[in-house]
Structure formats: structure tokens, C-alpha cells
C-alpha positions in Angstrom: -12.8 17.2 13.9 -13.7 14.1 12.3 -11.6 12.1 9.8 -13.1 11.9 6.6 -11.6 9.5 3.6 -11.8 11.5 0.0 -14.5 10.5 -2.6 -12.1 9.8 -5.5 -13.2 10.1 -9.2 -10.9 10.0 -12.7 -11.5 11.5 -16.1 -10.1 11.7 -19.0 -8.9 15.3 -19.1 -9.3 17.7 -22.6 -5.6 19.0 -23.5 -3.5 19.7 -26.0 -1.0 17.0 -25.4 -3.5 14.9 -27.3 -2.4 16.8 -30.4 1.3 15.1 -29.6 0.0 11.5 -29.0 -0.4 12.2 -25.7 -3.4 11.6 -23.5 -4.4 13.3 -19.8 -6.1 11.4 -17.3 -7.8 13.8 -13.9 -8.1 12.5 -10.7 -10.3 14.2 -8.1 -10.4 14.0 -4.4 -13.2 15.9 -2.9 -15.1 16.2 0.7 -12.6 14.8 2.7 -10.9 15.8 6.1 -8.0 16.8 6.9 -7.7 18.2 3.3 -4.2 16.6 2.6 -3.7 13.7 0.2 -1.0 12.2 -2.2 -1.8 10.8 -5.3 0.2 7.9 -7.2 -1.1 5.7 -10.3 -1.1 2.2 -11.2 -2.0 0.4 -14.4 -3.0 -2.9 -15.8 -3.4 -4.5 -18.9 -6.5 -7.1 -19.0 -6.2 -9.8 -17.1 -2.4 -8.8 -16.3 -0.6 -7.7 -13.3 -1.2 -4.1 -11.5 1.9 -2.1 -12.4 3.4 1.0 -10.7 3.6 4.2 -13.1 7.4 4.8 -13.1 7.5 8.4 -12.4 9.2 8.9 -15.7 6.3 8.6 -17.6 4.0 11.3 -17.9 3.4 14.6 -15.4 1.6 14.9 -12.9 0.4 17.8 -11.6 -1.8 19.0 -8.5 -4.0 22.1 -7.5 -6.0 22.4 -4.6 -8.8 24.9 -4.4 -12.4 24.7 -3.0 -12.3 21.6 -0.5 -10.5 19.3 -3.9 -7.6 18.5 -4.2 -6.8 17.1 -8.1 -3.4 15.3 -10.1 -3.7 14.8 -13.9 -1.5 12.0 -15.1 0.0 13.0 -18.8 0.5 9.3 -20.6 0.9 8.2 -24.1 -2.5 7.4 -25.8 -1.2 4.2 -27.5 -1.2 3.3 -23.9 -4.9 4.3 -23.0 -5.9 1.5 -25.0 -3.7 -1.2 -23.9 -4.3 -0.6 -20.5 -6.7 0.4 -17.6 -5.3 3.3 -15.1 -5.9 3.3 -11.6 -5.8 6.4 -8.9 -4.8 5.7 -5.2 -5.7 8.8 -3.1 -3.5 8.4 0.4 -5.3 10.0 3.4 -5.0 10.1 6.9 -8.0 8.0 6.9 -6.9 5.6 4.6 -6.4 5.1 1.1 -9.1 5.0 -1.7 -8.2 4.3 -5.2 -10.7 4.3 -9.0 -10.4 3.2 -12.2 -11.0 5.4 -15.2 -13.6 4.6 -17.1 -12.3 4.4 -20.6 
């Protein structure tokens, strides 16, 4: 069968880590094929360098079910507004990365 990249999207995500100063960001990879990706994040501040999330901050957390595969990133809301987070989706067919859209 045909390699097929994932269509990546991010949202913010509605949890109760919000009530802790805590923020959840979803990121969705859909209709791709083979259905195996890994997820990492990456953040900026305007005009400032990309960063790599150190794995210490925040959780991340995946489920798979009907074709999607999905990680939501647990960061501190302070943060949300000081910077801009990325998604990178790697798949056998390359990697495809979005910004949320705060």
C-alpha cells in the first residue's frame, strides 16, 4: 500500500489541569498510512529561537483509535502566552509539524 504523510492539527485541549495553572495543548494525526507516528514539541517565543520541549516539562500522552493517532502536551499557562508551540508528527513518509493557534 501507499505511503501516506499524516494531516496534523493542534488544539488547545479542555482539562482540569487549567484549574492548577496548567494548560493542555492536543495534537492530532489523522489519514495517514502506515498508522505509526511519534510526536515531539517545540516552542518559540516571538521572534526568538525554536526550542526543544525538555521532556520534563509537561506529559504527554497518546491514544490511537479510529485511523488517529493523538499526544496532548500538559504545559504551564504562563507559558501559553509567552510563547508559540509547535507539533512535529514523524512518519515513515516524512515529517509534518503545526502551530497552535493561540
Amino acid at each position: 500500500e501507499q505511503v501516506v504523510k499524516p494531516v496534523v492539527s493542534v488544539y488547545p485541549a479542555a482539562s482540569r489541569a487549567h484549574l492548577e495553572g496548567k494548560s493542555s495543548l492536543l495534537c492530532l494525526a489523522s489519514a495517514m498510512f502506515p498508522p505509526l507516528v511519534q510526536f515531539s514539541w517545540k516552542r518559540q517565543k516571538k521572534n526568538g529561537p525554536l526550542e526543544d520541549l525538555p521532556p520534563a516539562e509537561g506529559e504527554q500522552l497518546k491514544f490511537r483509535e479510529l485511523g488517529c493517532t493523538a499526544a496532548i502536551r500538559v504545559i504551564d499557562r504562563d507559558a501559553l502566552h509567552t510563547y508559540k508551540y509547535s507539533c512535529y508528527v514523524q512518519h515513515e513518509g516524512g515529517t509534518v509539524n503545526q502551530t497552535e493557534q493561540g
